[in-house]
C-alpha positions, 0 to 999 in steps of 0.5 A: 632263854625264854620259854618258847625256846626251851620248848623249841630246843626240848622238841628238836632233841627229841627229834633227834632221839627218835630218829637215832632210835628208828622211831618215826613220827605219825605223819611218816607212818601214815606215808609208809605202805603196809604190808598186805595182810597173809592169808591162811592157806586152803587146806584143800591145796596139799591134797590137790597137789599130791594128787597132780604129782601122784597122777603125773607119776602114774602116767609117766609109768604107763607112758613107759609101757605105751610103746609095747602096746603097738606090738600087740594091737590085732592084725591089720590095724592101721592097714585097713580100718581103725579098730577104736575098740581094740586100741581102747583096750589095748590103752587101758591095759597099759594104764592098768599095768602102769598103776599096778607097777606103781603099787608094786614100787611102793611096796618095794621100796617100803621093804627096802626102807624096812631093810634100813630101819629094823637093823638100825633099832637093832643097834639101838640107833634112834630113826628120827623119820621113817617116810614114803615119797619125798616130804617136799615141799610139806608132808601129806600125812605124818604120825609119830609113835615113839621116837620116830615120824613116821609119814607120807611125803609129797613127791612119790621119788622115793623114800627115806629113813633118818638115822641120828648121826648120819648125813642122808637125804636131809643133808643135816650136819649139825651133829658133825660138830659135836661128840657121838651120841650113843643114839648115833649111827656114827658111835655105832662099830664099823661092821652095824653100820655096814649091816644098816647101810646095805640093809635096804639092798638086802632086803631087795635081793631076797624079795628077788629070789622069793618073787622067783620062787613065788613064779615058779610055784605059781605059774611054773615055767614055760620052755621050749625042749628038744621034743618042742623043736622038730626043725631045729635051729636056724644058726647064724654066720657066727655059729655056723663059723664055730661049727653049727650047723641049720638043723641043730638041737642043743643036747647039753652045755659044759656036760649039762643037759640044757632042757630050754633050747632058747637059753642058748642064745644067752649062755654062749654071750654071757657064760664063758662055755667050752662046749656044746653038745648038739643033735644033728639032723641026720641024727649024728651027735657032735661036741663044738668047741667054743672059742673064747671071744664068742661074745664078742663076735656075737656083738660086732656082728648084731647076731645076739639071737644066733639060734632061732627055732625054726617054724614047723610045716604043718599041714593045715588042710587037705582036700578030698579026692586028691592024692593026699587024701588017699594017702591018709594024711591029715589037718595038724600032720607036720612035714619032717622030711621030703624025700629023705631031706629036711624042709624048712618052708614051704619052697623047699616042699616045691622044690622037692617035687622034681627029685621024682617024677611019679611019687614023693615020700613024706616023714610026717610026724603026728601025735608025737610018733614019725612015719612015712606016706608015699604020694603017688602023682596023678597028674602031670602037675604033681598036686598033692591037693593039701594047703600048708603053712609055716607055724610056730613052735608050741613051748612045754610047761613045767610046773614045780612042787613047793620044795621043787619050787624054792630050789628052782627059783632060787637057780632061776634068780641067781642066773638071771642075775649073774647074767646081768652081770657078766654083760658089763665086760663088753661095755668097755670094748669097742663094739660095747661102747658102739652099743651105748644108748641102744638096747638089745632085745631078746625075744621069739620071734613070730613070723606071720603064717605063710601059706601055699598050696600044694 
């Protein structure tokens, strides 16, 4: 073998190891592409996509409350002309409510990671993160003090607390495989873990109740009292079936006094009531029994607000020289009865003018006090010459001292809860599952004024 063939031997072995061991020649590298190159990313792109989600979240809030605002843009809007004005208004209120609800969830749910984390460093758990908004895709911001992260995430869903030794929001198991640490959530007794699990939940309970107490104290309590109703109610089929009548005022419920009327409507659906004390309007007193499928009939029926106050009729002017004038009656008096009978809208006052053919007597109740004006006619139409109008009730007030406050507030959460509640059990009847996907809306009503001439 000569020397070129030893060095054409010596170059194909070669060959040969270079391609068993992956290493390519010069001219097969020049052929190969490179990859491009990575470019660092801006700094400024985790800020700009917090804000876009944060803003996103904003107005998702707000879109929630948008809807209400056509209830309370000014008369005539959309009849008449555009008021561009009122409905900017009417917009930035809305916007206003929905960044202020969205403060308001972030302190809550601040409060309610709190309610998990200081249990668990109570027990000697170790909280590796504690984090508002989810940290996805990356963290906004993030500190760590001690042996916990403390941070701010991205997408403001929510927040965690990451306790050593428990599967949560990260779905980390690797612990799953070894024994309990003494750090651990899981080496913990039965009874902690339950205090840290349900501490969260706790803690919202009891900003509940304190938030009710805090409303009471500071803005009292608006309710609306016999002395409030001086028509009644106006009862539903339902009730009048059970043995209400138009007219009513409720005195008590089960032997207590009930001092806000429009409860009613709610404690015969939800509180399981046996009876109910009511006023009628000819002053007699009367104890109604109160069958036990109430709620039930109140729903098949649609008639959830079965006691609705009835508007006042208030005389809203008088004119001079005319017979009620001379007669002493006044802007501001409302009209109780119409010859010993009870009115309830501005027909009914009409009406009454036939029962007599010279005069018509007035219970008129001004200031709190009722006395009666008899009104002659002067002329065969029988004008009184007042204007009067269909107003609603004006509710009471209370305010509450700061012990009278706690006890209140207290009373007040812990209905409002039970309420909630009890409404669960007609979920699974046949007129509660024909309510799924709908709402029920408790509210005053608010009838616009019906004027008429008499």
């Amino acid at each position: 073998m000569d020397l070129k063939d030893i060095q054409e031997t010596s170059a194909a072995s070669k060959s040969d190891t270079d391609s068993a061991f992956g290493i390519v020649g010069e001219s097969e590298q020049s052929a190969k592409p490179l990859p491009p190159p990575k470019l660092p990313k801006p700094k400024v792109l985790k800020p700009v996509i917090w804000l876009v989600l944060t803003l996103a979240s904003v107005f998702f809030v707000a879109a929630l409350n948008f809807m209400p605002m056509f209830y309370w843009l000014p008369p005539g809007l959309g009849e008449t002309q555009f008021d561009a004005i009122g409905l900017r208004a009417t917009i930035l209120k809305n916007v206003d409510q929905g960044v202020t609800y969205m403060l308001c969830s972030m302190g809550i749910l601040l409060l309610h990671e709190f309610g998990h984390y200081i249990p668990a460093k109570l027990f000697g758990c170790r909280v590796e993160k504690f984090y508002l908004f989810i940290d996805w895709p990356f963290t906004l911001f993030k500190k760590k003090i001690g042996e916990t992260e403390f941070g701010i995430g991205t997408l403001p869903l929510g927040g965690y607390v990451k306790i050593s030794g428990i599967v949560d929001e990260s779905f980390d198991t690797e612990h799953t495989s070894e024994e309990p640490k003494e750090w651990e959530f899981r080496s913990k007794p039965a009874w902690q873990r339950l205090i840290i699990l349900l501490g969260g939940v706790t803690v919202n309970f009891m900003l509940g109740f304190l938030l009710y107490m805090m409303i009471m104290f500071v803005w009292g309590k608006t309710v609306v009292t016999q002395d409030n109703l001086n028509s009644g109610f106006k009862v539903s089929e339902v009730m009048q079936e059970v043995g209400f009548n138009d007219g009513d005022k409720i005195i008590s419920v089960d032997g207590k006094e009930l001092v806000d009327q429009f409860e009613i409507n709610k404690m015969l659906f939800t509180r399981n009531l046996s009876e109910v004390q009511v006023l009628s309007e000819n002053g007699q007193r009367r104890i109604i029994n109160i069958p036990e499928d109430i709620g039930t009939r109140m729903m098949e029926s649609g008639q959830m607000l079965s006691f609705m106050p009835i508007p006042d009729l208030v005389i809203d002017s008088v004119l001079p020289n005319m017979p009620g004038s001379y007669a002493g009656l006044q802007k501001g008096d409302i009209i109780s009865r119409v010859n010993g009978s009870k009115i309830y809208i501005d027909d009914d006052f009409e009406n009454s003018k036939s029962v007599n053919a010279d005069y018509m007597e007035l219970e008129i109740l001004r200031n709190g006090s009722l006395f009666d004006v008899t009104i002659p006619f002067d002329s065969s139409e029988k004008l009184v010459g007042m204007n009067i109008m269909s107003q609603m009730i004006k509710p009471t007030k209370l305010d509450y001292g700061f012990f009278e406050s706690l006890v209140v507030g207290f009373d007040y959460g812990y209905w409002t809860l039970y309420d909630y509640v009890a409404q669960f059990k007609y979920v699974f009847t046949k007129a509660g599952a024909s309510q799924l996907g709908g709402c029920l809306l408790y509210t005053s009503p608010s009838p616009r004024d019906q004027r008429g001439s008499g």
